[in-house]
N, C-alpha and C positions, 0 to 999 in steps of 0.2 A: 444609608447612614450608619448600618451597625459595622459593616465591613470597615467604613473609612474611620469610624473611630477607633474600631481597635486598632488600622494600620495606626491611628496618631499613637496611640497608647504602645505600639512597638518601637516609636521610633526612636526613642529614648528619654533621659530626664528632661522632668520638671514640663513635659510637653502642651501641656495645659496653661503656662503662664506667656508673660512676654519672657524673652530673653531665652527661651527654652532652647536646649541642645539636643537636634532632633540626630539618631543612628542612621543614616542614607541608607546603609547596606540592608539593615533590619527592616528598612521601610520601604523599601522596594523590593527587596526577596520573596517578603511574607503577603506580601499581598497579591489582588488576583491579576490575571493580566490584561489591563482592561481595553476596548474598542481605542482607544485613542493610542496607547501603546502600539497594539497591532498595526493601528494605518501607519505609525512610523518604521516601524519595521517594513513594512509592507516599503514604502520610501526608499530605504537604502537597498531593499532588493530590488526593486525598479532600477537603481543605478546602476547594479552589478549584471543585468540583462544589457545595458547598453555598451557596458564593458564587454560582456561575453561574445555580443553582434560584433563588434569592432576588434575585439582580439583576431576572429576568424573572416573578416570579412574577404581579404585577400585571398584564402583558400578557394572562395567563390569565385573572384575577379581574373584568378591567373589562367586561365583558359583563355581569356578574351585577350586577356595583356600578351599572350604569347604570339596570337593573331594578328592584333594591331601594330605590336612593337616588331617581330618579326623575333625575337630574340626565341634562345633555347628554356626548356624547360630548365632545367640545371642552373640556369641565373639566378633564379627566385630562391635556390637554397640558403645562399647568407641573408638576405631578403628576411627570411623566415629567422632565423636566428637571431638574425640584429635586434627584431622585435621583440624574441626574452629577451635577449641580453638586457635590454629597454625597463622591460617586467622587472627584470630581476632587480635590475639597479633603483628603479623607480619604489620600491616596495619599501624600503628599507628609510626613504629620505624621505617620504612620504607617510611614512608610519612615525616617525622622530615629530616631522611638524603637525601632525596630529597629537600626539603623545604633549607635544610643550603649547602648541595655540588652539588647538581644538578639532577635534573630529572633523564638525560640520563644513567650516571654511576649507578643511585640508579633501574633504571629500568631493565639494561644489570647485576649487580647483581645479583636481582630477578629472571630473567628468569633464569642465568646459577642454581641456588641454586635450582629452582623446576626442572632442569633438571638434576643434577647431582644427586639428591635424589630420581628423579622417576626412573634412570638411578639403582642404588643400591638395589635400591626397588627386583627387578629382582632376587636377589642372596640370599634374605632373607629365612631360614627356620623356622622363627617363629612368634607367633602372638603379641610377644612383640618388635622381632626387624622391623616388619614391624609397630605397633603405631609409635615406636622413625622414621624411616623416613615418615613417612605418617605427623607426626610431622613438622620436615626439609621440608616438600613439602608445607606444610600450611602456613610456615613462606613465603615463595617465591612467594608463590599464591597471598596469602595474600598483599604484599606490592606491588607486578606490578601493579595489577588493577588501585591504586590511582596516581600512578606515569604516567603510560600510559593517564589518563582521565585527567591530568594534562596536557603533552604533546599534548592531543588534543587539549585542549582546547585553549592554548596559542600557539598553531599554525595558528587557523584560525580565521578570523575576529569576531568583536562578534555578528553579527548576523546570522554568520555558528554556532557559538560556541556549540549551543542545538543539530543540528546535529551530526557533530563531536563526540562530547562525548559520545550520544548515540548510533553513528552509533560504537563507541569503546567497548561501555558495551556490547550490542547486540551479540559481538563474545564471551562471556560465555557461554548463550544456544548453538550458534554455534560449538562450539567446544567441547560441550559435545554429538553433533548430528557427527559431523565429527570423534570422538573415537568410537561415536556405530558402524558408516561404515568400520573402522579399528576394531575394535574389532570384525567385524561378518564374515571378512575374517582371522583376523591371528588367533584367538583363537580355532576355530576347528585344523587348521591345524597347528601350532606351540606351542600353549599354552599360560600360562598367563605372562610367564616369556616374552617370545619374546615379546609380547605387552607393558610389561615396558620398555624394550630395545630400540621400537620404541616412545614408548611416550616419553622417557628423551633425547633422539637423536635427535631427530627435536629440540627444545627447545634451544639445546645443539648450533646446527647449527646455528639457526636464533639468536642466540646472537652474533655471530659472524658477522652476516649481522648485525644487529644492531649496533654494533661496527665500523665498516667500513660506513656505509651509515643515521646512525641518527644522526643528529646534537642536542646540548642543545638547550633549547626552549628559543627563543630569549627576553622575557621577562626575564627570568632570568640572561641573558648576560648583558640587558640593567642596570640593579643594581648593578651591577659589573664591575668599570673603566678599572679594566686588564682585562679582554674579551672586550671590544668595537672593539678593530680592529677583531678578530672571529666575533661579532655582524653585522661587516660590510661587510665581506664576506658574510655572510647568507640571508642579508637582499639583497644583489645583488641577489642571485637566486631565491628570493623570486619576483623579479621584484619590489621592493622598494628602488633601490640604493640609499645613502647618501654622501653628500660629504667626501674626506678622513677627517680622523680627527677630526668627527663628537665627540659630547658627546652627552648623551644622560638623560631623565628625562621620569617618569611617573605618569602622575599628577594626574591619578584618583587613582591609586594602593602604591604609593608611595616610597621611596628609603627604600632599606631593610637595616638591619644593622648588618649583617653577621650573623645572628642567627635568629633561628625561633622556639621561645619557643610558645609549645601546648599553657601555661595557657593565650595566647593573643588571643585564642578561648574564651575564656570569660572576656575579656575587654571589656567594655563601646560600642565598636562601635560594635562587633560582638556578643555579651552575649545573646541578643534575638535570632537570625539568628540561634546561637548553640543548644540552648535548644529547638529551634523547628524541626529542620533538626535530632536530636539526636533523639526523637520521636516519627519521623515519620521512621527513619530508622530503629529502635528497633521492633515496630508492622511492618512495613512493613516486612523487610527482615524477622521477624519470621515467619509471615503468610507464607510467601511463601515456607520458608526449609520446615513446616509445612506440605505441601504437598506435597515437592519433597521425603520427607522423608516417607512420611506416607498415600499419597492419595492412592496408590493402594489396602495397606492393607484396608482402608476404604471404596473400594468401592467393596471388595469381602466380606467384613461385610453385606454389603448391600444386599446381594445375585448376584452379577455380576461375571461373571466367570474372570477367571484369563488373559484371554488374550483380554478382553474390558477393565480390570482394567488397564494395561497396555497401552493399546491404548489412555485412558483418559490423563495417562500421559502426552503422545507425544502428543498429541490435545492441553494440557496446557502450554507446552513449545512453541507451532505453534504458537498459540495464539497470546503469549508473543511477539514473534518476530515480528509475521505482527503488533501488536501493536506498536512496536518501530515505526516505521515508520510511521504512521497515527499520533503518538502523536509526532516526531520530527517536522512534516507540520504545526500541530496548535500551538506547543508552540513557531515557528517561526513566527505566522504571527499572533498570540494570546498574544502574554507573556504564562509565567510559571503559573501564580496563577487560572488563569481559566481552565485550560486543568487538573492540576496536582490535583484539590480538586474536581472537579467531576469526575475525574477516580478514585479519592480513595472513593466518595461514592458510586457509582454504580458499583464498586468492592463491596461495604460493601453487597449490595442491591444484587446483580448476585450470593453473597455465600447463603443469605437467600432463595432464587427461586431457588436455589438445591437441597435445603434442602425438598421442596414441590415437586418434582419432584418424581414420581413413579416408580421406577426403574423396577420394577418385571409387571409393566403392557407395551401392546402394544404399541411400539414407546418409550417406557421409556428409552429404553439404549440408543438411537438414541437421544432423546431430551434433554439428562445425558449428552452424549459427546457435544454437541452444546452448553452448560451451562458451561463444564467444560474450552472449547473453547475459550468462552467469559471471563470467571473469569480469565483466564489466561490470554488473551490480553489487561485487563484491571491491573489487579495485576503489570505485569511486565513493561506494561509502564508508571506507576506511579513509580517504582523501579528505573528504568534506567533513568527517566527524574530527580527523587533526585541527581545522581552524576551529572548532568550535572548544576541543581540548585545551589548544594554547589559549582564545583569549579565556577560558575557568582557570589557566596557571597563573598568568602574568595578572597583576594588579593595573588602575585604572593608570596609576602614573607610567607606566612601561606599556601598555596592553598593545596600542595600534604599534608599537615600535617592535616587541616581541612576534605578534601575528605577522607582521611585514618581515620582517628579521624570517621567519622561518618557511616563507614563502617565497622570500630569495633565494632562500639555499635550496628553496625543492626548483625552483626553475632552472637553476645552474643545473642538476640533476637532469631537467630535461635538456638544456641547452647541447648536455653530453650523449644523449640520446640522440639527437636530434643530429648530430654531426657522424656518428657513429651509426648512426640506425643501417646504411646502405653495405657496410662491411657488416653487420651481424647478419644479414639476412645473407649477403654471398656465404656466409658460415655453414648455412642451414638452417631447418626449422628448430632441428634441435639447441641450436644455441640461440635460436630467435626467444622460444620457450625456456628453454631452460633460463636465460639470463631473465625473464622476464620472471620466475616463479624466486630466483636467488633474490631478486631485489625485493620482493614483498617478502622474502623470508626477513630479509635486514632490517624493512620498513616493522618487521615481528618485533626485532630485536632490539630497535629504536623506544616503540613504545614498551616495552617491557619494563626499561630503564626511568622513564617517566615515573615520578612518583608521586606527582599531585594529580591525578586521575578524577574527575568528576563522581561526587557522588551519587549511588544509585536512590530514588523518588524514597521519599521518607527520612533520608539518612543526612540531608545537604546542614542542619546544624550542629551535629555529633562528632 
């Protein structure tokens, strides 16, 4: 009871009467972040796992597809592209109609639309009808992620907020690990088809829970007079009850005005913030497709057998992940600007000491995987800590549009990796590396420019 009073007591005037003008921002920052929050977070990261199974599922399937269909490996390369392209495009028009009708709806879309397409995927006999929905699953994929990192964030206080999002991005990797695990039991024994059957079918399900048990993100409710009594149910379970009647203001994010047009990404207040986050997310996310796409074949150039090249992989994705977590702890009790521009240059610095590394002498594979290790725990949590930056820049009216807007531009980034990856690698290691340390040096130089930087634990009202 003492907590929820003083949240009343922050939220703003007169909060004790009818008619009262409760602060949203002040009243959800300041307070703790309670069980029911979390399950909702918990919610959108659940989606972003079905996104991450369904982005990679093909990578699993094309071994069998090569079998079945008779066709070349080399077919499946536009295949693979089509599907950012899909990302890229989906992010941006998907983040708009979240930004103008509402997270929730624009995220339970997303999911049914990657699930209904990974669901179809299943019946295809060709390597064109499977581009056009690998297509359909890109647009789906695509727009959850911004929408979901949205929803976290405007669920929890804002000094959860760096956790939150990240603990949201985080289920990409994981759910490209949790389709290997499905993938290594159904595909000997049922094949590739039943593995799209199950991968569009969960998806399919949890929109349905999503449907029934997520609420819109009460920052958006607050902008909108006809939701405040909805606002006010939610804000009860959240353990922040207001009195009936309440209205509501947000004084640092401001009242929206039914619309949320892109080009207010580059107005005056946000024009720097854009062009730095934009980037950093371009070299970022390309470095990184870069190697999801391409490390292996790189490191059996090298003379490393097929199944360490393999292994470096999953060592880069492990990385990534324990990353997440080590860099959610400092950008909490750090701020964003110190954590997030020395991980992107000892990313830059961890590709070049790869590059010296001796693969073919004693301990070389051994000291290759421990590099690769490292570049990956630093790569990816410099990744995941940008969506959690952008949605602290952009306000509630722009947020899912800004986050999607700048996750377009990092996919295009991979889209050029991803086309180029087999010309850099005939280059050499050296320019395999080297080109991979220059782009987190830019992705440096992206965020440097940023200048709405999260603040570090203590500092978030000063």
């Amino acid at each position: 009871m003492g907590e929820a009073g003083a949240d009343r007591r922050s939220g703003g005037e007169s909060v004790g009467s009818l008619n009262a003008v409760v602060e949203i921002g002040a009243l959800l920052d300041r307070g703790r972040w309670t069980p029911y929050q979390k399950l909702l977070t918990a919610l959108a990261a659940l989606a972003v796992i079905f996104d991450g199974f369904d982005i990679q599922i093909l990578g699993f399937a094309i071994p069998s597809l090569i079998k079945e269909w008779g066709v070349a490996r080399a077919a499946f390369g536009p295949v693979l592209a089509v599907g950012l392209a899909g990302m890229a495009g989906g992010s941006p028009f998907a983040g708009y109609w979240g930004d103008r009708y509402g997270r929730r709806p624009a995220l339970i879309g997303c999911v049914t639309l990657f699930g209904l397409a990974t669901v179809a995927t299943a019946f295809v006999h060709s390597v064109l009808a499977l581009t056009a929905l690998r297509f359909a699953t890109g647009l789906g994929a695509g727009g959850a992620l911004p929408n979901a990192s949205a929803l976290a964030a405007e669920f929890a206080p804002l000094r959860r907020r760096p956790v939150a999002v990240k603990m949201t991005i985080v289920c990409v990797p994981l759910g490209g690990m949790l389709g290997g695990l499905i993938a290594a039991q159904v595909l000997p024994m049922l094949g590739w088809r039943a593995l799209y059957q199950i991968g569009g079918a969960l998806p399919l399900a949890f929109a349905a829970v999503l449907w029934a048990a997520l609420p819109e993100s009460p920052r958006f409710l607050a902008q909108r007079p006809k939701t405040w009594p909805a606002l006010e149910r939610l804000l009860g379970r959240m353990s922040r009850a207001v009195p009936a009647g309440s209205s509501f203001e947000d004084r640092r994010e401001g009242v929206a005005r039914g619309r949320a047009p892109i080009g207010e990404l580059f107005g005056p207040l946000y024009r720097r913030d854009t062009v730095g986050l934009w980037v950093a997310f371009f070299f970022c996310l390309g470095s990184i497709y870069l190697v999801f796409g391409w490390l292996p074949a790189m490191l059996t150039s090298q003379g490393m057998d097929v199944a360490s090249a393999s292994q470096g992989l999953v060592l880069y994705n492990f990385g990534g992940v324990l990353g997440v977590f080590v860099w959610a702890v400092l950008i909490t009790l750090l701020g964003s600007r110190g954590p997030l521009l020395s991980g992107a240059l000892a990313a830059a610095g961890s590709s070049l000491a790869i590059l010296l590394v001796p693969v073919q002498s004693h301990g070389g594979r051994e000291l290759m995987l421990a590099g690769l290790a490292l570049n990956g725990l630093l790569a990816n949590s410099v990744q995941t800590s940008m969506f959690a930056l952008a949605a602290y820049v952009y306000p509630t009216a722009v947020r899912a549009s800004g986050v999607a807007c700048a996750a377009a531009i990092g996919r295009v980034g991979g889209i050029l990796s991803s086309i180029f990856g087999a010309a850099i690698i005939g280059a050499g290691a050296g320019a395999y590396w080297g080109i991979l340390a220059a782009s987190m040096a830019c992705a440096f130089a992206g965020l440097a420019w940023v200048r709405s930087h999260y603040p570090a634990l203590g500092k978030e009202n000063k």
